[in-house]
N, C-alpha and C positions, 0 to 999 in steps of 0.2 A: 504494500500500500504506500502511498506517496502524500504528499503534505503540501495541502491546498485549501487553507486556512477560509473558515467562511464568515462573511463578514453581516449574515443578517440576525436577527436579533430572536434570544430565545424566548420560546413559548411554549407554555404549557401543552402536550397535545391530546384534542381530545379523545378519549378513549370510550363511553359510554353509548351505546346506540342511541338513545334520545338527545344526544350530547351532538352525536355526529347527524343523527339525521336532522335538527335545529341548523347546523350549518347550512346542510342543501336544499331547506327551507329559506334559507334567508340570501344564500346563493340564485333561486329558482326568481326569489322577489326582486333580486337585484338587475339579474339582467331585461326582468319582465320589463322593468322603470323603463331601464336602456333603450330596449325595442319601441317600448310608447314613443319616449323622445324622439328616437330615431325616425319611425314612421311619422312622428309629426313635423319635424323639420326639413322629411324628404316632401310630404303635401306642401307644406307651404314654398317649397322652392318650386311646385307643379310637376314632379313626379310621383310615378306610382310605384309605393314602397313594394318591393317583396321580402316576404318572412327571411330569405337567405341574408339579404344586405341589410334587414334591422339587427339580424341576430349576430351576424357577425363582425360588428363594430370593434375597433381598437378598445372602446370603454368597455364594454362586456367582456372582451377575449380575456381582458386586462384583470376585472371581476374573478373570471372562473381562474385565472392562474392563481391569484393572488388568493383565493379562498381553496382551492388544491393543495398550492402551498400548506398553508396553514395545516389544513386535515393531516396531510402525507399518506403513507398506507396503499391502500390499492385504487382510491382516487386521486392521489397524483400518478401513480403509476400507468393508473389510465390517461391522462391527459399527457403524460409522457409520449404513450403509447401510441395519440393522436399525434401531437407535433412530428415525432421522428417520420411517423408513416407517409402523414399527409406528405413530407418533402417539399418538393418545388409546386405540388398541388396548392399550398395556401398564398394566399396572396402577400409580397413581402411582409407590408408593418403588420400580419396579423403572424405572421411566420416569426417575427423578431418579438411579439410579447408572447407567444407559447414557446419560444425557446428558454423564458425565465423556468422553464419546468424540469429542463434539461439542465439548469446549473443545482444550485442550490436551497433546498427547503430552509424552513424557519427549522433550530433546533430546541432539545428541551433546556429544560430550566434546571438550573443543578442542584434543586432539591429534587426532583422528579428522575433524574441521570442516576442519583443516589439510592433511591427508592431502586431501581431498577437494578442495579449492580448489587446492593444485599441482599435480593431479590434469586441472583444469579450466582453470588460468588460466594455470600455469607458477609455477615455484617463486619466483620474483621478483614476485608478486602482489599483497604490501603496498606496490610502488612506486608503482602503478598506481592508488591511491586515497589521497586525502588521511587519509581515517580510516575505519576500520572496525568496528563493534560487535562483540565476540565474545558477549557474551549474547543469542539468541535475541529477536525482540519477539515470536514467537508460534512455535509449535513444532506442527504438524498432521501427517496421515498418511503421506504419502509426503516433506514437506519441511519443514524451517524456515528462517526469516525473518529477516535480520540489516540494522542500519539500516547505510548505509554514504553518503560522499559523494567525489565524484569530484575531481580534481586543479582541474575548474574550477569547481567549488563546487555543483555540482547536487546537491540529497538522492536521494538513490536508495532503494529496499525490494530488497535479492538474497532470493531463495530458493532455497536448495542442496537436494539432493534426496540424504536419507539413501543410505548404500551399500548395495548389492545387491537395492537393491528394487524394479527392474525386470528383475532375474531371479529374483527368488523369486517375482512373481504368479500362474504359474500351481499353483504348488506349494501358496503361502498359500491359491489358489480352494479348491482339491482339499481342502487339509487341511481348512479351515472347511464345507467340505459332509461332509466324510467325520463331524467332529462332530457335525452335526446329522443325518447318519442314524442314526450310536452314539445319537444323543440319545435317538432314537423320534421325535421332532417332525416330520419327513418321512416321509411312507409310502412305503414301498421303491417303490411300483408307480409313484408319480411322477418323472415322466423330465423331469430339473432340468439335460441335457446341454445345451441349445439355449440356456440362461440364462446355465452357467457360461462355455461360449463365449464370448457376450458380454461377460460382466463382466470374465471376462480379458481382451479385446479392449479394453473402454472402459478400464479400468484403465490397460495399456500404453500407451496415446492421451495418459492424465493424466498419465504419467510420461515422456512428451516434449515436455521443455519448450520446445524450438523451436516444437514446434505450437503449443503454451499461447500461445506467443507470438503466433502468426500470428491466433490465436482474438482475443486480446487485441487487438489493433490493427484486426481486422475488425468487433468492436463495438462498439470507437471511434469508426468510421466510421458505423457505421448509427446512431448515439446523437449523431453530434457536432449534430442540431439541436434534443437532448434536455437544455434546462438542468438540469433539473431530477436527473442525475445526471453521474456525474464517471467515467471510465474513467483508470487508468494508463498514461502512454504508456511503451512497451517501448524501454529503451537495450539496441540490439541490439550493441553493444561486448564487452558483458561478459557475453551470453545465449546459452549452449551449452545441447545438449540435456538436461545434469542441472544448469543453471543459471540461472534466469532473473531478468533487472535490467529491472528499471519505477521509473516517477518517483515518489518518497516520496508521500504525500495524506492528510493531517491528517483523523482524525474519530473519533468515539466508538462503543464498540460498538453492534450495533443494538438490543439490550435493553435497554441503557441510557435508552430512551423508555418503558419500562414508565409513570416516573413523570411522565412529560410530560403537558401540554395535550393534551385531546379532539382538537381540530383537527390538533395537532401529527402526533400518531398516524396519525389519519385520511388527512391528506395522504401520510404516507410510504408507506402500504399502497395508496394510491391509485396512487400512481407504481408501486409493484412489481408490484401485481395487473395494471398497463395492461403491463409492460415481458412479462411473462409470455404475454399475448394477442397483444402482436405478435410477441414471439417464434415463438409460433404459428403465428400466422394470416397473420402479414406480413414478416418476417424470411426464416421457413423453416431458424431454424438455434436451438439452443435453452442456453442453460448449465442442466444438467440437476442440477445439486447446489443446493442450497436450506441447504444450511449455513448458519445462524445468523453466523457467523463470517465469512461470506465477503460481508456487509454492514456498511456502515460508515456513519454520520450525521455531517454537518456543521454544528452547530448556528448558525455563523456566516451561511452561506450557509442553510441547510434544506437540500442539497443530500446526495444520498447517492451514496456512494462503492460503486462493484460492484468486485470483487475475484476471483480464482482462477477460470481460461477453462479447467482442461483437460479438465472434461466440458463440453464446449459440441459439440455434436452433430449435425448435420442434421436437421432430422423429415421426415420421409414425406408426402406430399401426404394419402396416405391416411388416415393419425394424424391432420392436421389436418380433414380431412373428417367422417373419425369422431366427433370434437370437437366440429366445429360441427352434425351432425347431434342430438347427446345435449346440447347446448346449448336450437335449437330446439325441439324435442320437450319437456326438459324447462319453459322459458319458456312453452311452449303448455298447460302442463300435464297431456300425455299421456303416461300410465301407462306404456301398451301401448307406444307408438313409444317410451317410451325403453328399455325393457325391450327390444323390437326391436332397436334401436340398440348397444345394449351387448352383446346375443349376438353380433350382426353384426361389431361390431370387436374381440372377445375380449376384452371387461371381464369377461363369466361365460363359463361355459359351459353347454351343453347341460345337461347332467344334471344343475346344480344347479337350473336351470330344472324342469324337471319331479319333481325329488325337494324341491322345497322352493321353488315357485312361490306361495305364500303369503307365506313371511316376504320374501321377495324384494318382492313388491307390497308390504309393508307398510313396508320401508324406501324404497322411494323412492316411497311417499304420504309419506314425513316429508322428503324430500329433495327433493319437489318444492313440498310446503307450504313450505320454505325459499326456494323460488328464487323464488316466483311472487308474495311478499312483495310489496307495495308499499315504497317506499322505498333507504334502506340496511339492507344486512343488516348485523347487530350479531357481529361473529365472539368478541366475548366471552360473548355466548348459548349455554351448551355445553349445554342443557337435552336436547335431543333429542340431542345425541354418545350418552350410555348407552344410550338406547333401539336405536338402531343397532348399537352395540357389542354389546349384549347378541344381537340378533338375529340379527347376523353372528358371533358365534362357538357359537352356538348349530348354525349353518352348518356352521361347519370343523368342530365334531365329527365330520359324515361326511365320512371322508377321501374315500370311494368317490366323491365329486363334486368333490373337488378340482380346480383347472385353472388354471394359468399361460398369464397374456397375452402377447401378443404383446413383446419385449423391448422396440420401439421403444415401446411403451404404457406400458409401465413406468417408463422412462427420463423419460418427458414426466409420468405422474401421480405419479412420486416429485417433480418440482419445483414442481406446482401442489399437492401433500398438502403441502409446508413449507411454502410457501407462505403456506396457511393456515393452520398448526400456527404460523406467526409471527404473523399477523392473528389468532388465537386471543388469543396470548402478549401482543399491545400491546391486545389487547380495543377494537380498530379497526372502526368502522362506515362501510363503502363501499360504494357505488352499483354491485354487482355487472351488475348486470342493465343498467345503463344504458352502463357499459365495455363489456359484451360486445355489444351490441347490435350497433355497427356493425361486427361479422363475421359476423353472423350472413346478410348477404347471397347467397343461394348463386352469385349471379351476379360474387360479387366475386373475384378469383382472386388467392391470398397468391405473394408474393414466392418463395415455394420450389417 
């Protein structure tokens, strides 16, 4: 873990159901205000408001981060979940205040940090460590992060896991979709059951920190012949299931190469884009969060630093088939086989196919004119992003085609969409096509 001090202010978090659902009652009234205003300021300039651009104002978006914040748990985690995905999908200034979800939550208060540590370690617990940080070095959704060293001088990173927030996920699922059906933004007729499942389920996975742990030290092992990055080893001493201790690891955030060397760039995005393919294609097991944050740079070494295992997930042989199926097809630059491909594994569906099998071909003539590039692709080239954007939500206006993939698809294309939403961000050019190449074998059979 690494040291990246936060500088918002602590608070208590709420932990009670009636406690937390008053928040999304009072969250639900505030952006309601919003929309009124909104709608009334778009009539009086003589247009006609729709529910998307009432709802989606910088003052709302600004609302729901800032009272996410607040909560943490698995309602920021969903709103996380929103930012990273949406991508180049949201509109900037509303892309730059859901990115506040992606830095840093409010943390607790340090009687409440204490409660929780006697809680976990025994009330005698400052004996057992030579020193301990009480300010936070980084304060995220379900936990924060305190530097600490041990009696025989090891640095340590603990991260404690806010109260009650592995018994409020399934309530915070429910309440954040019950939102977005109040919204309008989901059509009643789409059945979002099979998803929320999920997310409750991986959710609760991330908030066992024992498994974090088990995750963490099984990457270690498949990466220890990987210099090129660094994994925490887990002090399973002081690592209970709302607590978990890994060895301190020096490095800078990963944005902070914005202003680096070309090469510099290149390389890092090189190592991540490969660690993502094997994950894939030869691991079999995947860390499915792409959080900005949960990468770290070593400038001394060039060595980067992976961070937070507790979405790290199994994939499906079939996921990876899927994958390497919509890989080839698009490398060969066939339209039809990958359109093929992608009904086949639930990237679209049916009926958007046939109700809109035009704009469909026309985005991935632009997304396969990308792949089929000679060279590196340039992921600072966002030139053709609009033209896709624009075609794909030209799309979701009809809801009546709407259709959710499969969740394991989801899980694995939220890591490969940051992915490149970060090789966007460092405007990194890598040899996509020449990394993927060798999985591309269908006779090669991945590790899972």
């Amino acid at each position: 873990m690494t040291d990246d001090r936060t500088t918002r202010r602590g608070r208590t978090v709420p932990r009670g159901r009636l406690s937390r659902l008053g928040h999304f009652g009072r969250l639900a009234s505030g952006v309601a205000g919003g929309m009124v205003a909104e709608g009334a300021r778009r009539l009086a300039d003589g247009e006609r408001p729709r529910m998307r651009d009432m709802l989606l104002t910088p003052g709302n978006v600004g609302k729901v981060a800032e009272r996410l914040s607040h909560l943490r748990g698995a309602a920021m985690k969903l709103g996380q979940m929103i930012s990273m995905d949406a991508g180049d999908m949201l509109p900037p200034e509303l892309a730059e205040i859901m990115a506040q979800l992606r830095d840093n939550a409010d943390h607790m208060r340090p009687a409440q940090l204490n409660r929780v540590l006697e809680q976990q370690w025994g009330k005698d617990w400052r004996t057992r460590l030579r020193r301990f940080d009480a300010i936070p070095i980084a304060a995220a959704s379900i936990g924060q992060v305190h530097r600490a060293t041990t009696l025989e001088g090891r640095e340590l990173a603990i991260k404690v896991q806010y109260p009650g927030v592995r018994e409020s996920i399934d309530a915070d699922v429910d309440n954040v979709a019950t939102l977005l059906r109040m919204s309008g933004l989901l059509p009643r007729e789409l059945d979002i059951g099979p998803l929320l499942a999920d997310a409750k389920r991986q959710l609760a996975e991330e908030a066992d920190y024992e498994r974090e742990g088990a995750q963490m030290k099984l990457f270690g092992e498949l990466l220890a012949g990987t210099p090129e990055v660094s994994v925490p080893e887990l002090e399973e001493q002081f690592t209970t299931d709302r607590v978990l201790a890994m060895s301190f690891l020096p490095g800078k955030p990963i944005e902070s190469l914005v202003g680096a060397p070309q090469d510099t760039r290149d390389a890092v995005m090189h190592t991540l884009i490969s660690l993502v393919l094997r994950e894939l294609f030869e691991f079999g097991v995947m860390q499915t969060d792409p959080n900005f944050a949960n990468y770290r740079y070593q400038p001394e070494t060039g060595r980067l630093v992976l961070l937070d295992f507790g979405a790290a997930r199994a994939i499906e042989p079939l996921t990876s088939d899927a994958y390497r199926r919509l890989l080839q097809a698009g490398f060969a630059g066939d339209r039809d086989a990958v359109r093929h491909a992608a009904v086949e594994a639930g990237f679209i569906g049916s009926g958007a196919v046939s109700g809109h099998r035009e704009r469909i071909d026309r985005i991935l003539e632009i997304i396969i004119g990308e792949m089929t590039r000679e060279g590196p692709f340039d992921f600072g080239d966002r030139q053709f992003v609009s033209v896709v954007r624009d075609e794909s939500m030209e799309m979701a206006a009809d809801r009546a085609t709407w259709h959710i993939p499969p969740s394991d698809l989801l899980f694995v294309q939220r890591k490969i969409s940051g992915t490149a939403l970060l090789a966007a961000r460092l405007k990194a050019r890598v040899d996509v096509r020449s990394l993927a190449s060798q999985w591309l074998d269908d006779a090669r059979v991945s590790a899972g």
